[in-house]
C-alpha positions in Angstrom: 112.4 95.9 57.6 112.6 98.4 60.7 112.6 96.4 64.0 109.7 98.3 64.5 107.9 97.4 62.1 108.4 93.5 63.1 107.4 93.9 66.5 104.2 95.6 65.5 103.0 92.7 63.0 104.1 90.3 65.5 101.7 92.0 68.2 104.7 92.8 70.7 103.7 96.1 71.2 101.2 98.7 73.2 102.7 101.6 72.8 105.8 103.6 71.9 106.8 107.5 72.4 108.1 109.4 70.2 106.7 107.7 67.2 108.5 109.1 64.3 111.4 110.0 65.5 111.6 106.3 66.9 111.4 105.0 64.2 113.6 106.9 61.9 116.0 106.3 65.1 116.1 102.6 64.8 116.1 102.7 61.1 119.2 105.2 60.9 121.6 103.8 63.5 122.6 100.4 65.6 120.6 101.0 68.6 121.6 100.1 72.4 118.1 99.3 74.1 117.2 97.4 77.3 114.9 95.9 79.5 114.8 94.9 83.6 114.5 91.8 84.8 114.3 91.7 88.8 115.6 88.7 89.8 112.6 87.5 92.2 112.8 83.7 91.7 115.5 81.9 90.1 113.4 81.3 86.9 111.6 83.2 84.8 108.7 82.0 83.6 106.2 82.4 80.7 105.2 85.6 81.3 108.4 86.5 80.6 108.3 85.8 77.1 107.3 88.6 75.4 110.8 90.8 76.7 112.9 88.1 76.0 111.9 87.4 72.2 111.5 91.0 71.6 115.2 91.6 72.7 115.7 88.8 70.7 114.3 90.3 67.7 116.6 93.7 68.3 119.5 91.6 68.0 118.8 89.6 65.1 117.9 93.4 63.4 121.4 94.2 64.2 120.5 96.2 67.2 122.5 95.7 70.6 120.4 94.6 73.5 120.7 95.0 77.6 119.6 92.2 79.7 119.9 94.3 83.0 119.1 91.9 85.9 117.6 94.0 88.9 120.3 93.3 91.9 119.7 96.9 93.2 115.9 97.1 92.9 115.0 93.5 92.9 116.0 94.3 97.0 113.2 97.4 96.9 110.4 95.3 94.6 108.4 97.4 91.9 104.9 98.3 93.1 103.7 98.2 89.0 100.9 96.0 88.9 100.6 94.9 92.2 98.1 95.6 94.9 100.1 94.3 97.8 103.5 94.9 98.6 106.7 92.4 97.4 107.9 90.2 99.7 111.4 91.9 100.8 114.1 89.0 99.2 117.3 89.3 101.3 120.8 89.5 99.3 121.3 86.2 99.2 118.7 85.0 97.6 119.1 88.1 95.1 122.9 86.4 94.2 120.9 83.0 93.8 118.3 83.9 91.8 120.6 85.9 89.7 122.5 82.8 88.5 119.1 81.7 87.0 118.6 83.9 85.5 121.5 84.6 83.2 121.5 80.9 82.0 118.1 81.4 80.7 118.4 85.1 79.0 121.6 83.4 77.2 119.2 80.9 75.5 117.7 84.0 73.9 120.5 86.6 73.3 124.4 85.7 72.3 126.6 87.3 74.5 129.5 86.8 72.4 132.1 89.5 71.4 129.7 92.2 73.3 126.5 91.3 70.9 124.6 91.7 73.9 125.4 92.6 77.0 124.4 91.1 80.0 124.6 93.8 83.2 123.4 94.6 86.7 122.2 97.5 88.6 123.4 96.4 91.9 126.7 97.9 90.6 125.8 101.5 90.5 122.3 101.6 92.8 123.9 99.6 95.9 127.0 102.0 96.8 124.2 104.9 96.3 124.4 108.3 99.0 121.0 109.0 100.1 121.6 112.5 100.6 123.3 113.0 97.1 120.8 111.0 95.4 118.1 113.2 96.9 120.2 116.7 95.8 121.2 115.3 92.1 118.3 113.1 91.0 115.4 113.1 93.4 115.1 117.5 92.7 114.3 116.4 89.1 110.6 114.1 89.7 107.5 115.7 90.9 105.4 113.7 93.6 102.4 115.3 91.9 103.3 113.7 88.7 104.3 110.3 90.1 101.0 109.6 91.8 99.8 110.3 88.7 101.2 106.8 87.6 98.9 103.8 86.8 101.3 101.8 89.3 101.5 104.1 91.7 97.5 105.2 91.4 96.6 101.5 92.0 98.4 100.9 94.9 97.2 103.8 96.9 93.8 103.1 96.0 94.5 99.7 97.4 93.7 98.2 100.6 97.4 98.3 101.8 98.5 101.2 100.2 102.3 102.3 98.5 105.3 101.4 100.9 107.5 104.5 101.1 110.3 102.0 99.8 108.4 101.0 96.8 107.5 104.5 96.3 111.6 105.0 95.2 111.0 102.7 92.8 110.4 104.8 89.7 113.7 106.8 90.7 115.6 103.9 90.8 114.4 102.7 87.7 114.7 106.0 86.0 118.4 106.1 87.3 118.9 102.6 85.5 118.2 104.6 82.1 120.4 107.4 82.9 123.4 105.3 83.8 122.9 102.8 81.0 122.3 106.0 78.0 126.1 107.6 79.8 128.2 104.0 80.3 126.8 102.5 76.6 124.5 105.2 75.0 121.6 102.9 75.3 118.8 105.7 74.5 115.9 102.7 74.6 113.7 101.1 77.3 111.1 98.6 76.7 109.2 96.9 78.7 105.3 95.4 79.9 102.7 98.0 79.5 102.6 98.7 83.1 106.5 99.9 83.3 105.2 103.1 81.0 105.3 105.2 83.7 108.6 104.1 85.0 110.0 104.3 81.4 108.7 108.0 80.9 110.0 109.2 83.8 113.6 107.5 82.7 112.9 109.4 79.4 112.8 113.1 81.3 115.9 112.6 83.0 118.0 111.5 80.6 117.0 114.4 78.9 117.3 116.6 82.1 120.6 115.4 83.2 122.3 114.3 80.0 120.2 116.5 77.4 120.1 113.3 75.1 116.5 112.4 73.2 115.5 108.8 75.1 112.4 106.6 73.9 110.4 103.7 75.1 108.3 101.0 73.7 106.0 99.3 76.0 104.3 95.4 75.3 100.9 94.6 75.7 99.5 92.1 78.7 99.2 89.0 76.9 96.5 87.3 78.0 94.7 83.7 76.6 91.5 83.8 74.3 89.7 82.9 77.9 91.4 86.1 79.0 93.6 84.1 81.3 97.2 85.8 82.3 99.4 84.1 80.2 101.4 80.7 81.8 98.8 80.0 84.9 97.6 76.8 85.0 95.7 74.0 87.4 99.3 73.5 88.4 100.5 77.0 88.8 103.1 79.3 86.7 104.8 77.7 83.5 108.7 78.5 84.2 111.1 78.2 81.9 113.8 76.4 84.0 113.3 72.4 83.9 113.7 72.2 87.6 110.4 73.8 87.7 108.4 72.9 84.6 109.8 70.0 82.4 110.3 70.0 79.1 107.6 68.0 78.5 105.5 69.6 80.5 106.6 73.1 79.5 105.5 71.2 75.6 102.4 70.3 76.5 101.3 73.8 77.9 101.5 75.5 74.1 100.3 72.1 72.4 97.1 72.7 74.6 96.5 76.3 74.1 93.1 77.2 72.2 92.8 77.3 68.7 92.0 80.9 69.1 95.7 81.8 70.3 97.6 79.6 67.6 98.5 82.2 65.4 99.2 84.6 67.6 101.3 82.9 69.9 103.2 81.4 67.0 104.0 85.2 65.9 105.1 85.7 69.2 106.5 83.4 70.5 108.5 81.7 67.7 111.0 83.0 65.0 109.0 81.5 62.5 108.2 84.2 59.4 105.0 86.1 59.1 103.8 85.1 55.4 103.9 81.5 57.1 102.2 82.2 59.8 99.2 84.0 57.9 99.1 81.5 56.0 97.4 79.0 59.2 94.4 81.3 59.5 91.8 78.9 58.1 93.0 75.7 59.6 90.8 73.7 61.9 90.4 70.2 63.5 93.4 68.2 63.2 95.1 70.4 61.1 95.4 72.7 63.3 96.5 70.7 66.2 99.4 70.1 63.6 100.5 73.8 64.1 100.1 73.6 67.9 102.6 71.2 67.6 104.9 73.2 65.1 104.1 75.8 68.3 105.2 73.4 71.1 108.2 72.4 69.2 109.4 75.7 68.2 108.7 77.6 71.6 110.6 74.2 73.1 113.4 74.5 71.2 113.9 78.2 72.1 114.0 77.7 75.7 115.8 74.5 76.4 116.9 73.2 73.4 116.4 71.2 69.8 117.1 67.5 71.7 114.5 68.3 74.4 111.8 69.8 72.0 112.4 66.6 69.9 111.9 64.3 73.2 108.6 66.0 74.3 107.5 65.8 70.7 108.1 62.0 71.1 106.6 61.6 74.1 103.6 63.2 73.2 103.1 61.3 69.7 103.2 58.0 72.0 100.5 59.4 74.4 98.4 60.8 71.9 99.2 59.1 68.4 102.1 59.3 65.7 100.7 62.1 62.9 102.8 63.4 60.3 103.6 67.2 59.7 102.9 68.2 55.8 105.9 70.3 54.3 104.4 73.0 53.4 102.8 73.7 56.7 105.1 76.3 58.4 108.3 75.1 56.1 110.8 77.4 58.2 110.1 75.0 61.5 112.3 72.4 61.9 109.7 70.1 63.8 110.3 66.7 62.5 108.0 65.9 59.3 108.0 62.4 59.5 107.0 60.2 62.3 110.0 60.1 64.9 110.3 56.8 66.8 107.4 56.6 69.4 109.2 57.5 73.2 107.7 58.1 76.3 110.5 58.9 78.8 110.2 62.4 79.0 106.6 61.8 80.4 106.6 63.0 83.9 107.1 59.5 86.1 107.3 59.0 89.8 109.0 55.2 90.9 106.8 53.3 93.2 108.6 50.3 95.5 107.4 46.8 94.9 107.5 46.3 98.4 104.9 48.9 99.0 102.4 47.2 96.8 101.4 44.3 98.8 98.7 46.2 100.4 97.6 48.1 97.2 97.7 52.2 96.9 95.0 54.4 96.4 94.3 55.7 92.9 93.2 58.8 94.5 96.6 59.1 96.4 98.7 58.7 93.4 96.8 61.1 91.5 97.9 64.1 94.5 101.3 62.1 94.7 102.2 63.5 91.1 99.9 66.3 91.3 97.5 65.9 88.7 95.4 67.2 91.1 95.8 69.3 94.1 93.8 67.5 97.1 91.4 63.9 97.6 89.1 65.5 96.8 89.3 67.1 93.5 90.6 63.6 92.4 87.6 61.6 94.1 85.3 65.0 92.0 87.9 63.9 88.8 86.7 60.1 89.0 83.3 60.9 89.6 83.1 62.6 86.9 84.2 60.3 84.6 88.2 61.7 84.2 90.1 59.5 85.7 92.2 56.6 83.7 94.7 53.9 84.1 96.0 53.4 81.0 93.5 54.9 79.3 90.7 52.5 81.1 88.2 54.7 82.9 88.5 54.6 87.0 84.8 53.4 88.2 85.6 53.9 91.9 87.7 56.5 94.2 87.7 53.6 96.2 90.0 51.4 93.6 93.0 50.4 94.4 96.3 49.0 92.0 98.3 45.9 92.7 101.2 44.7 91.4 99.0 42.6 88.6 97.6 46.0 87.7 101.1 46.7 86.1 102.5 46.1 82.5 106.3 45.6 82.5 106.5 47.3 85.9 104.7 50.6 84.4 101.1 52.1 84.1 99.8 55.7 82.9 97.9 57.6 85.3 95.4 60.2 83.2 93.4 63.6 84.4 90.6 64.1 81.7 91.8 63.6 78.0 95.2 65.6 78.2 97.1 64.9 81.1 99.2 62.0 81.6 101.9 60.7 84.4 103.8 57.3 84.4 103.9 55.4 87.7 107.3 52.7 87.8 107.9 50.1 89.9 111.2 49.6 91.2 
């Protein structure tokens, strides 16, 4: 099946160019394709998904994928999208954030014996002359044509306007495409659906200054049911490093998505095959929350790994009750079917001195102390309200305070409403 044709059942994509020929191009030869990543923080984070899995997907079609981390550009900041300018990141924290980065785009590409190749534009865009990049690339863009651009269009209507540093973005990017289609032949760009002006105007000069035929393929915004940009939560971004967002947390997030996004996020986000996938349509109640978990396993296990996925899957059946997954539901997952002993210590836990408990603490303080919630008072609002539990016996008061007595074997379990759970220690 043409790679093609798998990202466009799986709902990867937006748009393409060059529709025919693209796809006789992928289906006739072993294609070099790419995609940016500027190296902003040290993570990525959920967002990211959709460019990571569908390199993924290239290379598992026999394809050759580019992770090019942006070390030139991620100094300049791409105006796509945004209606502000980037913060300006100094080099060093470029180099930093760099090394993130690679350990996380090698959980979804293997590097080995040049499979995939893992490169940086800081090579060729950092020893850049202005005055020869102006006479050999710049005489090929028209401003006319670049305003033109959705990025560029929304940032001039914008209160703050386009920076005449962000303005060189689409040059710069466009440059990345040349250089990578002369160095490896890579004749492919893909990227988030508001990179297709960037990724046309690579297309025209390849074709200008090489006179090779370049495409693009461009992803859609995902966006929840609730039409909420994909890994914001009460608690901020979902990253995929687990210095950031735990495991379990990172579990948690796709175990509590809507049932309206199951099936899609489990064709985009996981490897698992398409006739299974179809197959969940009619599912409801607990049945459902059965795939979740499949889901939450399998997304998991992608990004950090079959022994953490199987932890978090632990600690939540311990939290929220030991269910069994039938066989035949999603068969290619490798979720465990049978109930796994019941653990808890990949819960999120702060350790609480004994010493400190002679005078009580507030349950409102330890609910801001491990940040399920973000002030007083949204947790005084949260027990009001009727969400607030230590283990899983409804707060009365804001005013209540927990004494040694109040913990069993040196440990309780702080809860926000019905999902959200962290384990207080004494030590």
């Amino acid at each position: 099946m043409n790679v093609l044709d798998i990202l466009q059942a799986r709902g990867f994509v937006d748009n393409v160019t060059h529709g025919d020929e693209l796809k006789e191009y992928l289906s006739s030869n072993n294609v070099t394709c790419y995609i940016g990543f500027d190296p902003t923080a040290d993570s990525l984070h959920v967002g990211s998904l959709v460019p990571l899995m569908a390199l993924a997907h290239m290379q598992k079609c026999g394809h050759r994928p580019i992770g090019l981390l942006g070390g030139g550009t991620g100094l300049i900041g791409d105006p796509s999208g945004k209606t502000e300018m980037r913060k300006i990141i100094t080099h060093e924290k470029i180099e930093e954030n760099k090394k993130g980065l690679r350990k996380q785009l090698a959980r979804f590409l293997d590097f080995k014996d040049d499979g995939a190749l893992l490169l940086d534009n800081a090579e060729w865009l950092t020893g850049l002359e202005y005055i020869s990049f102006l006479r050999d690339i710049g005489k090929h863009f028209s401003v006319n044509r670049m305003i033109k651009a959705e990025g560029y269009k929304t940032r001039l209507d914008s209160e703050e306007g386009l920076n005449f540093i962000e303005f060189n973005y689409m040059l710069l990017q466009s440059y990345d495409f040349m250089q990578l289609a002369k160095d490896h032949d890579c004749l492919l760009q893909m990227g988030g659906s508001d990179q297709w002006g960037n990724i046309v105007s690579g297309i025209d000069l390849v074709r200008r200054t090489l006179n090779k035929q370049a495409f693009g393929i461009t992803f859609s915004l995902i966006t929840t049911s609730s039409g909420i940009k994909m890994g914001k939560t009460h608690a901020g971004a979902v990253w995929l490093s687990p210095d950031r967002t735990s495991p379990y947390d990172y579990y948690q997030y796709w175990v509590n998505v809507d049932d309206a996004d199951v099936k899609r996020f489990l064709a985009l986000f996981t490897f698992l095959p398409m006739s299974e996938i179809e197959k969940i349509e009619k599912l409801e109640g607990s049945e459902l929350n059965k795939a979740k978990a499949i889901l939450a396993f399998e997304t998991t296990t992608i990004v950090h790994g079959k022994d953490e996925a199987e932890k978090a899957f632990g600690a939540s059946t311990s939290i929220f009750g030991d269910f069994e997954i039938p066989k035949g539901l999603l068969k290619s997952s490798t979720i465990p079917r049978k109930t796994i002993a019941a653990s808890n210590e990949s819960v999120p836990c702060i350790e609480v001195e004994k010493d400190h408990m002679d005078q009580g603490i507030s349950v409102v303080d330890l609910f801001v102390k491990t940040s399920l919630c973000k002030s007083k008072g949204e947790a005084r609002r949260l027990i009001k309200q009727g969400g607030g539990y230590v283990d899983n016996v409804r707060i009365e008061s804001a005013d209540k305070d927990l004494f040694l007595k109040d913990f069993d074997s040196n440990q309780l379990m702080l809860r926000a409403g019905k999902k959200k759970y962290y384990k207080i220690i004494l030590i």
